[in-house]
matplotlib code that plots the C-alpha trace (Angstrom):
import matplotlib.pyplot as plt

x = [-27.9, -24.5, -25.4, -26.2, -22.8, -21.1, -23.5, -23.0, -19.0, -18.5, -20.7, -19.1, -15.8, -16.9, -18.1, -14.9, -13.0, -14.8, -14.4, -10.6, -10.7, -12.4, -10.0, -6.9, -8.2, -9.3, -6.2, -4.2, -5.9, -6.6, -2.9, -1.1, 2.5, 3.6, 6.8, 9.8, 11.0, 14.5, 16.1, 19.2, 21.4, 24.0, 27.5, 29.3, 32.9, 34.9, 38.1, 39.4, 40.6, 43.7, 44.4]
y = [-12.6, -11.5, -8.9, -6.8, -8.1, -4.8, -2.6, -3.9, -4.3, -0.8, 0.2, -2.0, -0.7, 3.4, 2.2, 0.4, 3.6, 5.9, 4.2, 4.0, 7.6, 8.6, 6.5, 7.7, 11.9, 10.6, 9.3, 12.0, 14.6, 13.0, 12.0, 14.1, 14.0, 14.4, 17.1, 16.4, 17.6, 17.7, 21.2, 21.1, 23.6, 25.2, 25.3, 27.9, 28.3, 31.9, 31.5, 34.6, 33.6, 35.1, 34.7]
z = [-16.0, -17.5, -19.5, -16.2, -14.5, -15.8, -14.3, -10.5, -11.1, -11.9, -8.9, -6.5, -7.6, -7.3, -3.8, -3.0, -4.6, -2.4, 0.7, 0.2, -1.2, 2.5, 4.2, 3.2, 3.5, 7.2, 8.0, 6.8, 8.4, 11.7, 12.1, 14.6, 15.2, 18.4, 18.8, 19.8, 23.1, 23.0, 21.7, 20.1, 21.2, 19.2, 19.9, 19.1, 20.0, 20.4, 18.6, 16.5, 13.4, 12.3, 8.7]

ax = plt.figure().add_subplot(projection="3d")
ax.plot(x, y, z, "-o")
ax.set_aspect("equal")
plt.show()
């Protein structure tokens, strides 16, 4: 019947929005980042400046 083929299209795509919705929070929450070990030390070099 076509005149109900609206009905189950818009539901299918809330469902399908939904699911991606979920998918991307979960991903974006659950992803950790792992830190990075190496410091950078700063070099800082004693020279007077005589201007």
């Amino acid at each position: 019947m076509p005149q109900m083929a609206p009905m189950s299209w818009l539901l299918l795509f809330i469902m399908f929005i939904t699911v991606f919705i979920m998918f991307n929070i979960l991903n974006y929450y659950c992803f950790m980042y792992t830190p990075k070990s190496t410091l950078v030390k700063k070099t800082t070099s004693n020279l007077s400046w005589k201007w």
